[in-house]
BAPABA-442152 format. One record per residue (C-alpha): residue number from 1; x, y, z. Coordinates in Angstrom, 1 decimal. Layout:
<recs>
    k      xx      yy      zz
  NUM       X       Y       Z
...
</recs>
This chain:
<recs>
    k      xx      yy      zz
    1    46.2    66.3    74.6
    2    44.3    69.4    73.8
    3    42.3    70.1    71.0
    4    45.0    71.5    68.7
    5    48.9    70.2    68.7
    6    51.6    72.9    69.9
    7    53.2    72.8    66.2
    8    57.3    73.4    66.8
    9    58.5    76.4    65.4
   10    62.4    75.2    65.3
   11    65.0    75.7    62.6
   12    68.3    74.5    63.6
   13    70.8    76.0    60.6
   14    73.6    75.9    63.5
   15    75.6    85.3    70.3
   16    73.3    87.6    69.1
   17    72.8    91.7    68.6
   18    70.7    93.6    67.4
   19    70.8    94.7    63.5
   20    70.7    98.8    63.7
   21    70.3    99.0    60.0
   22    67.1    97.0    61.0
   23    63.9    99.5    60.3
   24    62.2    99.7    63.8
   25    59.3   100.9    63.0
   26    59.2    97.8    59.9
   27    60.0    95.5    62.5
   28    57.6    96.4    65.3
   29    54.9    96.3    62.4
   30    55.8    92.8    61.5
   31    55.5    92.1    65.5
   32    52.2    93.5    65.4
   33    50.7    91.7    62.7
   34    52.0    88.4    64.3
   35    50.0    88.8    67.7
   36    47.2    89.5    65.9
   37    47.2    86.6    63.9
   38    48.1    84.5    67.5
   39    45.4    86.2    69.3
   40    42.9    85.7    66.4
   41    43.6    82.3    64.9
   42    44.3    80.7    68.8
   43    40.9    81.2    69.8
   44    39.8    79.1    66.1
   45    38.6    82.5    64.4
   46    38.4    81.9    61.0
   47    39.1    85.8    60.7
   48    42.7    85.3    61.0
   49    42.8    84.2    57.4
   50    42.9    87.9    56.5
   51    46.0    88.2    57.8
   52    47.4    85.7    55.4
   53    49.7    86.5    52.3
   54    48.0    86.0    48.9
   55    50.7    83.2    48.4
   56    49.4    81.7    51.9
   57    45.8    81.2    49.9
   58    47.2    79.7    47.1
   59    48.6    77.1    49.2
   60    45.3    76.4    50.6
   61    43.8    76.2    47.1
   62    46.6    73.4    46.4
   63    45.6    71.0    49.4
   64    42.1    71.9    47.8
   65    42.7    70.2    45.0
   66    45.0    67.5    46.8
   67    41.7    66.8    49.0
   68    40.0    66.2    45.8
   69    42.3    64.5    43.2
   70    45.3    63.6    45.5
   71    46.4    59.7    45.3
   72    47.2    58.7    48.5
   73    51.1    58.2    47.6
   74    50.9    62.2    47.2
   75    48.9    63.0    50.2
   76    51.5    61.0    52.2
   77    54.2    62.7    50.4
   78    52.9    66.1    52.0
   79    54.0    67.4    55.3
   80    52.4    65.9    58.0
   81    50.3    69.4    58.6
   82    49.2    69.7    55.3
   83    48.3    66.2    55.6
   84    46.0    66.6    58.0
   85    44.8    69.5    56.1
   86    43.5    67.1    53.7
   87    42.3    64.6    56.0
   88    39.9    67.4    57.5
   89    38.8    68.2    54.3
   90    38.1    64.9    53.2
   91    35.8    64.3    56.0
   92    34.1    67.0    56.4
   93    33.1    67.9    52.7
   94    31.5    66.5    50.0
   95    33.7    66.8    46.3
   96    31.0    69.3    45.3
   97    31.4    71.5    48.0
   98    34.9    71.6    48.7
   99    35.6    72.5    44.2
  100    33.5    75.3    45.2
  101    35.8    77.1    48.1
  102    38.6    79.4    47.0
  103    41.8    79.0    49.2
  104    40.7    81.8    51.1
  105    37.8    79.7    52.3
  106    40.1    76.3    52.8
  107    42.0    78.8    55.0
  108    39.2    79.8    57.2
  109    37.8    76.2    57.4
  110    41.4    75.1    58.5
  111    41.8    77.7    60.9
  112    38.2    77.1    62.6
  113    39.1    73.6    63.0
  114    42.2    74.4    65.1
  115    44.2    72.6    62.6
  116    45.7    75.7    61.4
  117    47.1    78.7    63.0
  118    48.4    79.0    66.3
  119    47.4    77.0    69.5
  120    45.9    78.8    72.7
  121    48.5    79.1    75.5
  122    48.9    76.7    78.3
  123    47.3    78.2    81.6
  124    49.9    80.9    83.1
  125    51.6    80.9    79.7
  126    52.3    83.8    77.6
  127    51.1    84.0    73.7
  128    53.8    83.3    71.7
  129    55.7    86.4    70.6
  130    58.3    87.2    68.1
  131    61.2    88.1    70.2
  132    63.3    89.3    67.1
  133    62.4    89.9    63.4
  134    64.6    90.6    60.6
  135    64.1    92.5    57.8
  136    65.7    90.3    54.4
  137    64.3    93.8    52.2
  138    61.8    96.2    52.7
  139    58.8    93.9    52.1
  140    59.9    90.4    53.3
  141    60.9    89.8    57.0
  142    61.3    86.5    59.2
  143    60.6    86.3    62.7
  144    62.0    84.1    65.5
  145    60.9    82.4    68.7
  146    64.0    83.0    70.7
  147    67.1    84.4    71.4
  148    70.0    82.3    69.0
  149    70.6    79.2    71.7
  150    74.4    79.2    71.3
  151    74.0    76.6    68.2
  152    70.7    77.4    66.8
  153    68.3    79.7    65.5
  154    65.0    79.4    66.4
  155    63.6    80.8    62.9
  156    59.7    81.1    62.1
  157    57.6    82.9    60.5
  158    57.7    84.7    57.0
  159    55.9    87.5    56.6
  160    55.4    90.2    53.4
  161    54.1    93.4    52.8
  162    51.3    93.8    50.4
  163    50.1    97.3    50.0
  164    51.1    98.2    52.7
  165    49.8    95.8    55.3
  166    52.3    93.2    56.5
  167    50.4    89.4    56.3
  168    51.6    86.2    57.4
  169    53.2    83.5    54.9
  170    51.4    80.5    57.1
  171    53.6    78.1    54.2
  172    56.8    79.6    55.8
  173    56.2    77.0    59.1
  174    54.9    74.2    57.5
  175    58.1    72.1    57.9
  176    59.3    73.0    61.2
  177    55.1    72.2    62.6
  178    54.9    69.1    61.1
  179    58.4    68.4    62.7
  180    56.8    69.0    66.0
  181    53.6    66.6    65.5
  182    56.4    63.7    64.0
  183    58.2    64.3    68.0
  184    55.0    64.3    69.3
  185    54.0    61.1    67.6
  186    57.2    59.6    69.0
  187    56.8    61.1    72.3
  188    53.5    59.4    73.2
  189    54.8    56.4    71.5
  190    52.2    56.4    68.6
  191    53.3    56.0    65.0
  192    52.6    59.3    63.0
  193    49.1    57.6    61.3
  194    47.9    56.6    65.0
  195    48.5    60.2    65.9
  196    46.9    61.6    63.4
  197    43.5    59.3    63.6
  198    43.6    60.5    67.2
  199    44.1    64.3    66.0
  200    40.9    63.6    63.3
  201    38.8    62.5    65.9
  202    39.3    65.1    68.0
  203    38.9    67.6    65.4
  204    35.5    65.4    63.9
  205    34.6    65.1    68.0
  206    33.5    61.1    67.3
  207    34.6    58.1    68.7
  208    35.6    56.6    65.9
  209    37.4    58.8    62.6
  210    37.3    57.6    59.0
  211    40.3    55.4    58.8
  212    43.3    56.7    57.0
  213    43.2    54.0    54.5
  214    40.1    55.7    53.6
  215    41.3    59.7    54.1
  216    44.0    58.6    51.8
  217    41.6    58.0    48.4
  218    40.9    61.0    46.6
  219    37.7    62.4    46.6
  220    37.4    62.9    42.5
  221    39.5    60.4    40.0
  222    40.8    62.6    38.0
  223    44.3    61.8    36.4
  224    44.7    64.7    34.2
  225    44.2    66.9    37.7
  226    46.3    64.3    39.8
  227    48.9    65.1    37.2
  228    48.3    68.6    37.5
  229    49.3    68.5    41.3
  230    52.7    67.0    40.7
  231    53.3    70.0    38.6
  232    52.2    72.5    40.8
  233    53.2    70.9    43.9
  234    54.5    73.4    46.7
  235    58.0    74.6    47.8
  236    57.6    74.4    51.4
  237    61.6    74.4    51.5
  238    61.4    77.5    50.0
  239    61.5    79.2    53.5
  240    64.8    77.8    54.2
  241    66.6    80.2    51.1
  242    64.3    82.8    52.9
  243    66.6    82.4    55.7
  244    69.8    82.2    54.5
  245    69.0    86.0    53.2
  246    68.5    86.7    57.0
  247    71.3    85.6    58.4
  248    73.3    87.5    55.0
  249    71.4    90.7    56.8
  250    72.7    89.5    60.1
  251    75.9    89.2    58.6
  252    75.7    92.7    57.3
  253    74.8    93.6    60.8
  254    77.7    92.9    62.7
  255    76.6    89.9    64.2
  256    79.2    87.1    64.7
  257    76.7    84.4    65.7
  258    75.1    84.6    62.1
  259    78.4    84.8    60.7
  260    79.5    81.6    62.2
  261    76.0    79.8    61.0
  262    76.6    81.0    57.4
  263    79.8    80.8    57.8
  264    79.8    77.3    58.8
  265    76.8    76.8    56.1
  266    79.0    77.7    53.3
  267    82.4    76.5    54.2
  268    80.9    72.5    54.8
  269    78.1    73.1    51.8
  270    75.7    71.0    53.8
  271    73.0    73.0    52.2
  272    74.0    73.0    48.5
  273    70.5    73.7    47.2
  274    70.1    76.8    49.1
  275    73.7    77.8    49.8
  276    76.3    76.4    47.6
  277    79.2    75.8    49.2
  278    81.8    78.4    49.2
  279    85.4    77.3    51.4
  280    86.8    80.5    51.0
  281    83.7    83.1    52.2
  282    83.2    80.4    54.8
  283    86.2    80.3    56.2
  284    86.2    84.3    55.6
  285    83.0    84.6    58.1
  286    84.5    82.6    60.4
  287    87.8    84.1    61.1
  288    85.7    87.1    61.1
  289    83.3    86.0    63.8
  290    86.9    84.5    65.7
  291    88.4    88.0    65.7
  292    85.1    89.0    67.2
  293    85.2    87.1    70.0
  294    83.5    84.0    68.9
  295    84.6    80.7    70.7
  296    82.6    78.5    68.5
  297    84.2    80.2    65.2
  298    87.9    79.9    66.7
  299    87.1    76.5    67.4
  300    85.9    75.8    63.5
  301    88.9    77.5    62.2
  302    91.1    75.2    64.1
  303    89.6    72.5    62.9
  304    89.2    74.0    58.9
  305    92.9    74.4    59.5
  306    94.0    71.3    60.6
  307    91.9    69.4    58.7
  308    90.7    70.6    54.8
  309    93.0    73.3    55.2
  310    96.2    71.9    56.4
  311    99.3    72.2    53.7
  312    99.3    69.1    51.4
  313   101.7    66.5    52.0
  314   105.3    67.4    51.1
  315   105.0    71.2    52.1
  316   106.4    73.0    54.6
  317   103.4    75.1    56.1
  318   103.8    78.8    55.9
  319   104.0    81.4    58.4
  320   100.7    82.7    57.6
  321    99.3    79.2    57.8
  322   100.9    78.9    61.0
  323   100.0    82.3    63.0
  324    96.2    81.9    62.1
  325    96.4    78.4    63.1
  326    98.0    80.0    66.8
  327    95.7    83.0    67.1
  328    92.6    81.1    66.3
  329    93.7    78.2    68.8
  330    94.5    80.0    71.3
  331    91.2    81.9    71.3
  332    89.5    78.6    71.6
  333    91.9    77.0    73.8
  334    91.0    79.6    76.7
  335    87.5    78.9    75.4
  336    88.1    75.6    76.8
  337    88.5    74.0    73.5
  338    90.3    70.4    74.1
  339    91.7    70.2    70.8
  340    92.9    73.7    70.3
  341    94.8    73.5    73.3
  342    96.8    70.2    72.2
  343    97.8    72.5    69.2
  344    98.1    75.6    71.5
  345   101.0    73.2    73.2
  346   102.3    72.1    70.5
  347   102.8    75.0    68.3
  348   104.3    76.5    71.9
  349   106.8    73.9    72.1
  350   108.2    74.0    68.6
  351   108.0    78.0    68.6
  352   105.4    78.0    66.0
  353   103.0    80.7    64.4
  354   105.2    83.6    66.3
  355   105.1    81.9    69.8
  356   108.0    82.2    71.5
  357   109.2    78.8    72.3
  358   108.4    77.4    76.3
  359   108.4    74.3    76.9
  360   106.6    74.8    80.2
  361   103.7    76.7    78.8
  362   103.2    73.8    76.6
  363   103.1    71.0    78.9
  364   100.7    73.4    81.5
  365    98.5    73.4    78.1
  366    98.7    69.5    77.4
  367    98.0    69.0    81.1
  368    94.8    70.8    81.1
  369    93.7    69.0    77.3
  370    94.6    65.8    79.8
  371    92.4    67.0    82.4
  372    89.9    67.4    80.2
  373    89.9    64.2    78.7
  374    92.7    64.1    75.7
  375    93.8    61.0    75.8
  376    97.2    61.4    74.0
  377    98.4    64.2    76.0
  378   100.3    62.3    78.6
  379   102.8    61.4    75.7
  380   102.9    64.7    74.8
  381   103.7    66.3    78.3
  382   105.8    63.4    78.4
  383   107.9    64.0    75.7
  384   107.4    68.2    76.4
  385   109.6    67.3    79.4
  386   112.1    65.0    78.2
  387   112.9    66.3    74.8
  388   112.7    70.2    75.6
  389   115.9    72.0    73.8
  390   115.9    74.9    77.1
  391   118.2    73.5    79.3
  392   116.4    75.3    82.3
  393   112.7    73.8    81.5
  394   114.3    70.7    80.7
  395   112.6    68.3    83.3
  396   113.9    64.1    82.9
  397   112.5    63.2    86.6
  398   108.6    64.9    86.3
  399   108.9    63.0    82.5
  400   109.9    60.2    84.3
  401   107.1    60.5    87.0
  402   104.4    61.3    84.6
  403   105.4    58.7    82.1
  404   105.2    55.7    84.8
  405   101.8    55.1    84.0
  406   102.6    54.3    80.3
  407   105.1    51.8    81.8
  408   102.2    50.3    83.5
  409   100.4    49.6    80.6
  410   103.6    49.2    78.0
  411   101.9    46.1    76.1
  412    98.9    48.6    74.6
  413   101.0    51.7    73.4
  414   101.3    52.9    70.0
  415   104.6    53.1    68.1
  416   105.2    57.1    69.2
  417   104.4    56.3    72.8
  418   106.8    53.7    73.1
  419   108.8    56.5    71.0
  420   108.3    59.4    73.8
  421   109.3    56.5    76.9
  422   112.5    56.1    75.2
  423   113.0    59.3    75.4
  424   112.2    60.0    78.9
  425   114.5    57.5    79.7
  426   117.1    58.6    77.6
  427   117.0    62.0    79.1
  428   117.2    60.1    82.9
  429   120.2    58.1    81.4
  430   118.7    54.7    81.6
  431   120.4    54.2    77.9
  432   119.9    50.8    77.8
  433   115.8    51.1    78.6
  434   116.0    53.4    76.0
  435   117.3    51.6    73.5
  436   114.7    48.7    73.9
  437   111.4    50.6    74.2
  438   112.9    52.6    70.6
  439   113.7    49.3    69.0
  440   110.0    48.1    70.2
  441   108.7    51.3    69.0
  442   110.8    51.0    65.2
  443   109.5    47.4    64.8
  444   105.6    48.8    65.3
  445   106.4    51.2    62.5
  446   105.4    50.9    59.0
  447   107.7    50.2    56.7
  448   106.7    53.3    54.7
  449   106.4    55.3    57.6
  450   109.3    57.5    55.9
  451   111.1    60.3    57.8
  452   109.5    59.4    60.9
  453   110.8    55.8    60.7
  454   114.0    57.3    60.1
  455   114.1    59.3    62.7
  456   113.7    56.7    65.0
  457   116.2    55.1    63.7
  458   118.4    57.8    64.5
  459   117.5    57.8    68.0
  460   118.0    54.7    68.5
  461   121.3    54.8    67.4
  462   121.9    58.2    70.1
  463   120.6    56.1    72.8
  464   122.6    52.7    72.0
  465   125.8    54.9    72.1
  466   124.5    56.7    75.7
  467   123.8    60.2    74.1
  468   119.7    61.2    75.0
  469   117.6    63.4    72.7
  470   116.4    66.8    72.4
  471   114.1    68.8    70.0
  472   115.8    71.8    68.5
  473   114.0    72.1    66.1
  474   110.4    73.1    64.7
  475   108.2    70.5    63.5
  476   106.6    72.8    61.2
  477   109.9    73.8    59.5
  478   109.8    69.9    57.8
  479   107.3    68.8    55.1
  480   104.2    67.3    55.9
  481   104.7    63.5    55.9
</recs>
């Protein structure tokens, strides 16, 4: 392991354009004043402090003070950067010393240790660039490390103008670094302290580092100051609020990757503190990234719709409900979404959500959610077949066929298998087959079970008298049970 960690630079909040309403000229500025501060602070000049923000400095001047008054319940409480921070200040400073450095000194200390700023590049490695950068306003942007991966955004730095002069909020990574030094503790098997005695001596270059039980006792006992530090103690989440106002720019943008991450963001309200949760905008975005052409979003909706969204029991879903639920499945279905194209099928079969009713479209949908790995769409191709109300896609013998291997393993089926093998047999005329795989499916019923158990009932009764069953009607047209 080299001198300095490769601190990660991930924020995973959940594909992309480019913003035109973007300032280029704002943007390439921002760019510029990030590979200085690489090309500076990589090769440990303490220079590159010069390119931090004023609020970088008084961050600095807090793990000052932490080095000094700090309790080691607090210092273990910092991220595990920061912690460090005050390990190497510990060690390498008398109390006297160190009360006499401004954070702009703590900066360049930190930076000429190679505990802060940005590590060299591997051999035949590029610096690391920003390969986008948003502008939140005119005088705060954020930077990221890569293209949006499909799921993520790879997030990093903040950066602010001050008279002019864009400079670097190194407080803006603190989170997502000390992330990266917690996977590389568990990478090489160490626990995070053994790590970081390593990291000390490296930095110290002796064999043997202060012990953390030591690093951890404050320099100074001051409880009035200790106290102090609890008041003034950073916001290193702070960045995170920072970058829900890029993706709102995003948003503003066009783009319908960032509308499915806030979108998502808002809609589940996983991040109350920094985006309280909002169903309706969230569900808003998404449909808007669906209509876009987003898989992912389609795929959400589907499952905001059946899920959170679906009517309450006792309604009769509406037609609205109903054609977003079909237009948004069947984006996702030939996304390859399994679970869109179950209700692609189904809504197909019952003529739902403006789909004109074909029961062969549906089952060709319920095969391929079989193929890829639905478990109950057998049954439903199954009962697609034997139960269809078109006399010319009516198919008994393929139901028959494809149903044979719920036969084979009769003993483990649920109540509505053993419902849709009646069926198929009902519909081949084997009456009396029929009637005992319904009565075995009633008596697995719950006695509440309602309509459904009554329905069964009625079947029952069809196939006991030799008359088979098919499904003219809609599903959706009943009340939820």
């Amino acid at each position: 392991m080299g001198r300095r960690l490769a601190w990660g630079i991930v924020l995973a909040l959940a594909s992309s354009g480019s913003l035109a309403a973007d300032d280029l000229a704002g943007m390439n500025a921002v760019s510029a004043t990030w590979d200085a501060y690489v090309a500076i602070s990589s090769a440990d000049d303490p220079d590159a402090a010069d390119l931090l923000a004023p609020s970088s400095m008084a961050d600095h001047a807090f793990i000052r003070d932490a080095a000094l008054y700090a309790s080691s319940e607090q210092v273990r409480r910092l991220p595990l950067t920061r912690r460090i921070e005050v390990y190497l200040l510990r060690a390498a400073y008398p109390a006297e010393a160190l009360a006499a450095m401004d954070g702009a000194a703590v900066a360049r200390s930190c930076i000429e240790a190679g505990v802060c700023g940005v590590s060299s590049p591997e051999e035949g490695e590029a610096p690391i660039a920003l390969t986008h950068v948003t502008l939140v306003t005119p005088d705060l942007a954020v930077g990221e490390f890569g293209p949006p991966s499909g799921s993520t955004y790879y997030f990093g730095p903040e950066l602010v103008r001050i008279d002019g002069q864009w400079k670097l909020r190194d407080e803006s990574l603190v989170l997502s670094d000390s992330a990266s030094v917690s996977q590389a503790a568990q990478g090489a098997g160490l626990s995070e302290d053994e790590l970081l005695e390593a990291f000390i001596a490296d930095i110290l270059e002796v064999d043997s580092p202060p012990s953390l039980a030591v690093l951890d006792q404050p320099l100074l006992e001051d409880g009035a100051a200790r106290a102090r530090l609890n008041e003034q103690w950073p916001r290193y989440d702070a960045t995170f609020q920072t970058r829900i106002r890029a993706l709102e720019r995003k948003v503003e943008g066009g783009e319908d990757f960032a509308m499915v991450t806030l979108g998502g963001i808002l809609y589940s309200g996983v991040f109350p503190a920094i985006a309280p949760k909002d169903t309706v905008r969230g569900l808003q975005l998404l449909e808007d990234a669906s209509a876009a052409g987003n898989s992912r979003a389609s795929s959400l909706i589907v499952e905001a719709l059946i899920g959170d969204e679906a009517p309450a029991r006792g309604e009769v879903p509406s037609e609205d409900y109903l054609r977003r639920l079909a237009r948004h499945a069947r984006l996702a279905a030939d996304a390859g979404d399994v679970q869109a194209m179950s209700v692609t099928g189904t809504l197909t079969f019952n003529g739902a959500g403006g789909l004109e009713r074909d029961c062969t479209a549906a089952e060709q949908w319920l095969a391929r959610a079989e193929d890829a790995g639905l478990e109950y769409a057998r049954n439903e191709r199954v009962w697609f077949l034997a139960a269809c109300p078109i006399p010319a896609q009516r198919d008994p013998e393929r139901a028959m066929q494809l149903a044979q291997h719920m036969v084979e393993n009769e003993d483990d089926l649920s109540p509505f298998e053993l419902d849709t093998l009646a069926a198929a047999y009902a519909a081949n005329g084997q009456f009396q087959a029929a009637t005992d795989f319904q009565s075995r499916a009633v008596s697995r019923m719950p006695a509440d079970a309602g309509r459904t158990l009554e329905e069964m009932r009625t079947r029952r009764e069809r196939y006991a008298t030799g008359k088979d069953f098919v499904q003219a009607y809609s599903v959706y047209e009943q009340p939820v049970q």
